[in-house]
N, C-alpha and C positions, 0 to 999 in steps of 0.2 A: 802160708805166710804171704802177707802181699807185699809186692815190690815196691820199693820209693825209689826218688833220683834226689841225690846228697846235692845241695844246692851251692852251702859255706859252712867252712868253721875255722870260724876266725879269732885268734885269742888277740887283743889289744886290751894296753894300758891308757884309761882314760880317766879325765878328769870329771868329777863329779863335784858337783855345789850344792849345797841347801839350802833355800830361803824356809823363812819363816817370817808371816807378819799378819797385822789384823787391818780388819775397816771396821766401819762402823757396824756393818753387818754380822760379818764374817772374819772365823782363822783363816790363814790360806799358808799351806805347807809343800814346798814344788822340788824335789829337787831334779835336775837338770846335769844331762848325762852328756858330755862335751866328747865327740866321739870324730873316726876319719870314715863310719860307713853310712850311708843311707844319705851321699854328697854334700856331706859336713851339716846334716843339718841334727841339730843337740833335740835328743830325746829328753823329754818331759812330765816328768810324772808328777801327779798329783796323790803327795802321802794320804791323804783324805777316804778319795774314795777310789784308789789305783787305775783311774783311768790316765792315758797314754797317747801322746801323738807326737809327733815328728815336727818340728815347730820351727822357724825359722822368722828373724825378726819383719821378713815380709810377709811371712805368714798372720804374725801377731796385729797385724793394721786392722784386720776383721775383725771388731770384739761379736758379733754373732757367731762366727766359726768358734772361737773360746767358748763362749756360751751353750753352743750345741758341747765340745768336746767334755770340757770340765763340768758338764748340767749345772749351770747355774740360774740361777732362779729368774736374776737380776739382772735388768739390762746397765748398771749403774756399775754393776761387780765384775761384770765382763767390759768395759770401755776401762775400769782402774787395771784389770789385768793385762789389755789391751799397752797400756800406756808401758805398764812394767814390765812385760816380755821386749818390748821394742826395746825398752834401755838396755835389758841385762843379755838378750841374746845377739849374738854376732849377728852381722849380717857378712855372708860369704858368697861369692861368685861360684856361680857353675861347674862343676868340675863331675869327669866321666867319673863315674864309681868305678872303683878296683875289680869289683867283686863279683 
């Protein structure tokens, strides 16, 4: 049997949201896991196609980072997502992870 090293296990109570909305394109279905690990920054998944990333409302200023994450086709779909992470995700200062 081969060895690991237990890294965390961490049980937290955290908030989760769903959006759901269209464009002219596209559904887009995200929901957004508001958490205290990985230095506050809200996990985001895309019910679609379960891709995943660590997202943070300075993050969202890229719509080419969204566009590579979420594969989207568009550059037009990725600047409207761009716009809409920025409003709905915090933006949080710095802080050492716990963990």
């Amino acid at each position: 049997m081969e060895r690991y090293d237990h890294l965390y296990d961490v049980a937290e109570n955290a908030n989760v949201r769903f959006f759901g909305f269209v464009t002219e394109r596209t559904r887009h279905d995200f929901g957004i896991v508001y958490t205290n690990k990985f230095y506050g920054k809200p996990l985001v998944i895309c019910m679609q196609t379960g891709q995943s990333t660590l997202l943070g409302s300075e993050d969202a200023v890229n719509p080419e980072y969204l566009k590579k994450i979420f594969r989207l086709d568009c550059s037009d779909e990725a600047k409207m997502l761009s716009h809409f992470f920025q409003e709905h995700l915090p933006s949080l200062p710095f802080e050492e992870n716990q963990y």
